[in-house]
C-alpha positions as CSV (number, residue, x, y, z in Angstrom):
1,X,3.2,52.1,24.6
2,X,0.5,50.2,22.6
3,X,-1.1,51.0,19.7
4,X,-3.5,53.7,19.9
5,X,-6.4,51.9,19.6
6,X,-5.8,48.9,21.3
7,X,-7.6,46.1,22.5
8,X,-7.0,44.5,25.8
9,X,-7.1,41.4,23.9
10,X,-4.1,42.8,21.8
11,X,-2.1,44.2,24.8
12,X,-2.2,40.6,26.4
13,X,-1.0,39.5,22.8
14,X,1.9,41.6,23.5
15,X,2.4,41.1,27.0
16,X,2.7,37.7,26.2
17,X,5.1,38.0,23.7
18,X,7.4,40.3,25.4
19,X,7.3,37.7,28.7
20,X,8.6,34.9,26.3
21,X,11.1,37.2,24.7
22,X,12.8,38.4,27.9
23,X,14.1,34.4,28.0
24,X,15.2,34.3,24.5
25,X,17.1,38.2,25.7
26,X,18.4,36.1,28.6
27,X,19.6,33.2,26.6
28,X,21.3,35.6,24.0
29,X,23.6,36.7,26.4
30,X,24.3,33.2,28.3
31,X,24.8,32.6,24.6
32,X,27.6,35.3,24.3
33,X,29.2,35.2,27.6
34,X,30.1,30.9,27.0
35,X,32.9,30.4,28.3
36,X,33.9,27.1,26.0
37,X,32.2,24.8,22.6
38,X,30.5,22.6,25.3
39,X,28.7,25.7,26.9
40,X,27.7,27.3,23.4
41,X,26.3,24.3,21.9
42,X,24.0,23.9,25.2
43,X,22.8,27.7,25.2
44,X,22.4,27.8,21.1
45,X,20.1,24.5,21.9
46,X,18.1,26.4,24.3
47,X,18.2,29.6,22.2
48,X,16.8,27.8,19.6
49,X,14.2,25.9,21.4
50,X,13.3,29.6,22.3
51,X,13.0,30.7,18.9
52,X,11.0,28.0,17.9
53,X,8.2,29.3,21.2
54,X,8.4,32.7,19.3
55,X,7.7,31.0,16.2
56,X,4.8,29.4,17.8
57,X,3.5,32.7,19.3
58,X,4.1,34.4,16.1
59,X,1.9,31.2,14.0
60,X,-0.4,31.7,16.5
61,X,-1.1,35.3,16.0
62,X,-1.3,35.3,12.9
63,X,-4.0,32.7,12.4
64,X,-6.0,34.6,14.2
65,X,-5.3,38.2,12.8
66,X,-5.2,36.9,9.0
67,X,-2.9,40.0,8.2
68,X,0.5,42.0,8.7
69,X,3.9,41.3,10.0
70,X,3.8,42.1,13.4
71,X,3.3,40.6,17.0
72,X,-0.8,42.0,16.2
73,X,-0.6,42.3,12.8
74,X,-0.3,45.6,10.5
75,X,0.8,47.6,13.6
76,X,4.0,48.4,14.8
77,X,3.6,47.8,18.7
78,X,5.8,48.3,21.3
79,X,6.8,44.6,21.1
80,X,9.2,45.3,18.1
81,X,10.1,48.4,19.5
82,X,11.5,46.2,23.0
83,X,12.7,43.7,20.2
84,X,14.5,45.5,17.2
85,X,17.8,46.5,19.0
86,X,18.0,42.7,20.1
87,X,16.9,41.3,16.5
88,X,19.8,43.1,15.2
89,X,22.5,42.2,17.7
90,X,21.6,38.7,16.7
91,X,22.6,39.3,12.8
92,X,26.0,40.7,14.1
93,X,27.2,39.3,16.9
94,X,26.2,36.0,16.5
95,X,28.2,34.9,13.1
96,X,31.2,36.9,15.0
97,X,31.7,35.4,18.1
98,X,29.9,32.3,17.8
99,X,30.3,31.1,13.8
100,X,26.5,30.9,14.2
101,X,25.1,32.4,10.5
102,X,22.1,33.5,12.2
103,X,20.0,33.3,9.0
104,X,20.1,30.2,7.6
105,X,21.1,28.5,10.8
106,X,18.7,29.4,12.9
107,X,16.5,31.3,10.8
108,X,16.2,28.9,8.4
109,X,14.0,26.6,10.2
110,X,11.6,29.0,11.3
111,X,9.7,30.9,8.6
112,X,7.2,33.2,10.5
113,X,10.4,34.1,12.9
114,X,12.0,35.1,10.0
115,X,9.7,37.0,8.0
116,X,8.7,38.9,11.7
117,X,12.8,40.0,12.3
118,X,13.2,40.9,8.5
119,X,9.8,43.5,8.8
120,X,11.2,45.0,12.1
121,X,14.5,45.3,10.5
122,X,13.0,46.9,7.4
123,X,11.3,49.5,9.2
124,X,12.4,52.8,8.4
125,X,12.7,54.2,12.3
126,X,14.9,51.0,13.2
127,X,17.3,51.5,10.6
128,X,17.6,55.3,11.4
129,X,18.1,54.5,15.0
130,X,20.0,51.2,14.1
131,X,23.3,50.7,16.2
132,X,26.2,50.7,14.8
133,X,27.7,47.0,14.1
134,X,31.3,47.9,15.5
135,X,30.2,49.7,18.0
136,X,28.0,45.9,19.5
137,X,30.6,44.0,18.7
138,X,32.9,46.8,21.0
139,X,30.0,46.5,23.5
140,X,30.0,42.6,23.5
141,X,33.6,42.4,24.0
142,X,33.5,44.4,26.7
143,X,30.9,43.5,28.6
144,X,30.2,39.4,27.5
145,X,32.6,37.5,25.2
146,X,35.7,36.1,26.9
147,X,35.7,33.4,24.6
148,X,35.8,33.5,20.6
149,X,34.0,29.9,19.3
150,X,36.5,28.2,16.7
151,X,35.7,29.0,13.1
152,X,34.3,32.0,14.1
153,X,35.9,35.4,12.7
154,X,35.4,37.2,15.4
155,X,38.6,38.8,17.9
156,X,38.1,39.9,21.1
């Protein structure tokens, strides 16, 4: 699913992106399933350095398109469609099983990153068909979190 009108140039723009967000997917979820503090501070490093590629990507594409939000600017592509369920599992699950606050933490070192999740968030079709936040933390429990990092509200 790419836009419409599409260049090739813009689908490797997005293939690319989506490559380098299936780590940061796989990261998220060594991030969640840590078993102790040792093990979440190593993935949350590696997360991070993640992020920061995306950022990157992100800087990158937008020098070259001048305009709009998104992975090829103005367009909603199929890259924030891929990445919108996993932007907002971030916001939730994050602060609640690992005491990260996912905004300023993370977020707050990487502007374009940020200003990318918030437009995908804002869109009207991902917060119809948002998730809702008790039933990812119910998910997470079941499936990924056997430990609760200290500080953290979070329950399992």
């Amino acid at each position: 699913m790419y836009p419409v009108d599409s260049s090739s140039e813009q689908q490797h723009i997005i293939d690319d992106f989506l490559q380098l967000w299936s780590s940061v997917t796989d990261k998220y979820y060594e991030l969640l399933c840590a078993t102790d503090e040792e093990d979440v501070k190593n993935c949350e490093a590696i997360f991070l350095n993640l992020l920061h590629h995306v950022e990157e990507k992100l800087t990158k594409s937008t020098c070259e398109k001048k305009e709009g939000d998104f992975v090829i600017g103005k367009t909603f592509s199929v890259a924030e469609c891929i990445c919108a369920p996993w932007i907002q599992r971030f916001f939730v699950t994050l602060p609640y099983f690992r005491g990260i606050d996912f905004e300023s933490e993370i977020l707050g070192e990487l502007p374009m990153t940020k200003k990318w999740m918030k437009a995908v968030c804002a869109r009207e079709s991902v917060i119809q068909s948002k998730c809702p936040e008790e039933e990812m933390l119910d998910a997470a429990r079941r499936y990924y979190v056997s430990f609760v990092s200290p500080g953290a509200p979070g329950h399992l």
